[in-house]
C-alpha positions in Angstrom: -41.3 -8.3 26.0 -40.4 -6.4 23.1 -37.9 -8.4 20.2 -34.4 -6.6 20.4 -31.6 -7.1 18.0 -27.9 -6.1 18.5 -25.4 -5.4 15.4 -21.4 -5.8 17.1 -21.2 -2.6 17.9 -23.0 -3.1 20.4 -21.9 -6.7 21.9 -18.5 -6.1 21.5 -19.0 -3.0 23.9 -20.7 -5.2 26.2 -18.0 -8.0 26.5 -15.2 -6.0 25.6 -16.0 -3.6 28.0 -15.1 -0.3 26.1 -16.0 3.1 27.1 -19.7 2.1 25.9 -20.0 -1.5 27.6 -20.8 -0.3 31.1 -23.4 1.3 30.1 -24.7 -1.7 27.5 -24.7 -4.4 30.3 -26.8 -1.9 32.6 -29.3 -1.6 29.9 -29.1 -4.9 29.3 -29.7 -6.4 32.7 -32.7 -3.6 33.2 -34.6 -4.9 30.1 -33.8 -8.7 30.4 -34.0 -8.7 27.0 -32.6 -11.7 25.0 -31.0 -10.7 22.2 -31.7 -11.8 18.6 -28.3 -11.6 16.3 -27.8 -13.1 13.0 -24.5 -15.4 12.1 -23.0 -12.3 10.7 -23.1 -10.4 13.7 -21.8 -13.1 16.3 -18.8 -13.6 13.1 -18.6 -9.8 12.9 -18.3 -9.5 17.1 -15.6 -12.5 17.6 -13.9 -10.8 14.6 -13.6 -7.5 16.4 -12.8 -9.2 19.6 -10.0 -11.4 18.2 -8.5 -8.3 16.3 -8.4 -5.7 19.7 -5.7 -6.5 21.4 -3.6 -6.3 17.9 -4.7 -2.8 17.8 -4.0 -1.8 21.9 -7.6 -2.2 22.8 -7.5 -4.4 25.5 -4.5 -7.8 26.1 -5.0 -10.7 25.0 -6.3 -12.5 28.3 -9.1 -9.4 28.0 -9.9 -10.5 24.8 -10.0 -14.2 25.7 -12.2 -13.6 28.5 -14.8 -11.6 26.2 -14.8 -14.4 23.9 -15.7 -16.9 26.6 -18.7 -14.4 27.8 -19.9 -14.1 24.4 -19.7 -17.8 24.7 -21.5 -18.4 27.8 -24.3 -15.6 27.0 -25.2 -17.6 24.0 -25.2 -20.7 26.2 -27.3 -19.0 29.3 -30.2 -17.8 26.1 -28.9 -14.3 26.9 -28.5 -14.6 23.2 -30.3 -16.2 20.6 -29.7 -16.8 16.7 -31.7 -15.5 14.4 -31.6 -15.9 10.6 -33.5 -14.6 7.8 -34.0 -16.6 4.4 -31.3 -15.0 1.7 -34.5 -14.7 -0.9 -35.7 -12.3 2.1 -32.5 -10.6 3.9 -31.1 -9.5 0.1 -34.0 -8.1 -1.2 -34.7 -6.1 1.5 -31.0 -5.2 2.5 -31.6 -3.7 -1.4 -34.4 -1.8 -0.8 -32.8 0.1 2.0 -29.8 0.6 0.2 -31.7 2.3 -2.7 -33.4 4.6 0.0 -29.8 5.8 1.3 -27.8 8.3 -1.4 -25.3 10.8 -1.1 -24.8 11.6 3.3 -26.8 8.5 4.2 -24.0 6.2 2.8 -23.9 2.9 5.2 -21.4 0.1 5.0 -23.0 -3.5 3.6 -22.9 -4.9 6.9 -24.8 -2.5 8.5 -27.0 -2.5 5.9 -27.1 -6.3 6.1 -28.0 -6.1 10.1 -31.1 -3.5 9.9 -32.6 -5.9 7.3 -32.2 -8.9 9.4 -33.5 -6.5 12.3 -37.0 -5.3 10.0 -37.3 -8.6 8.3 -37.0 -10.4 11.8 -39.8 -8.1 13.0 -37.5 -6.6 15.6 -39.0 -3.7 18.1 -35.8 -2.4 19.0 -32.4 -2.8 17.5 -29.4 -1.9 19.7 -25.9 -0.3 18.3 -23.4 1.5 19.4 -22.8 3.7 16.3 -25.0 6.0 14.9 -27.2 4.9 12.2 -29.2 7.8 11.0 -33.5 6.4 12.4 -34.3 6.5 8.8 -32.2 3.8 7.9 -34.9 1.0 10.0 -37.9 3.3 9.2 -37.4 3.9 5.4 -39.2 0.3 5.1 -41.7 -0.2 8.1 -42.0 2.4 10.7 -44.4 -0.2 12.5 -42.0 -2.9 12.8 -38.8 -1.8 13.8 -38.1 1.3 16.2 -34.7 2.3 16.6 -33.0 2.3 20.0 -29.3 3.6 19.8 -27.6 2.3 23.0 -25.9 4.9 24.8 -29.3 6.8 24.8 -30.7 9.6 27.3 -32.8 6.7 28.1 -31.6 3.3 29.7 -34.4 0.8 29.6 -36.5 1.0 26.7 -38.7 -1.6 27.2 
């Protein structure tokens, strides 16, 4: 089984149950992947979670009950922790920084994530928003291929 990691995007689709999260949990149960976040991401989904019904996205009992299922998935090894050394993660969140100029702008959390997704030696990393493929490849095209979840294609692996 291939390594997968998921940036927010992609689990807060998945328990919030957005116009995306359908369509994450049927990829999700097709691969059987467990899914490899870092500290940041699970603090950057329960963040998002929290924060939704504040801004209409779902009530507060909905956002409750995504909490708990985040919960429980971490509990049932649907998902699994994974962290990178900072002497590691920085440099290399660095590197890809440098690589991305002018239209290829990204945020320093999504920067952050497909660092912890190369370093980790991820196959596939899942998000919901659209990172441009060089953003993973710029370092090592062998480690890392970029799967953006919704896709033409539901099961990857």
């Amino acid at each position: 089984m291939k390594a997968v990691f998921a940036d927010a995007s992609f689990l807060v689709s998945a328990f919030l149950g957005d116009e995306n999260g359908e369509r994450a949990w049927r990829w999700w149960q097709a691969s059987r992947a467990v899914i490899k976040v870092s500290r940041l991401v699970l603090l950057e989904t329960e963040n998002a979670i929290r924060a939704a019904p504040f801004s209409a996205k779902c009530s507060a009992e909905e956002s409750r009950q995504a909490l708990n299922g985040l919960v429980r998935a971490r509990l049932e090894d649907m998902i699994e922790r994974r962290e990178i050394e900072n002497r590691r993660l920085y440099p290399s969140a660095q590197r890809l920084s440098s690589h991305h100029t002018g239209p290829d702008v990204f945020g320093a959390m999504d920067i952050l994530h497909v660092a912890t997704a190369l370093e980790g030696g991820m196959q596939i990393f899942c998000a919901l928003r659209c990172f441009p493929t060089q953003t993973c490849h710029s370092r090592r095209s062998d480690t890392c291929a970029v799967n953006f979840v919704p896709s033409t294609e539901d099961n990857p692996l």
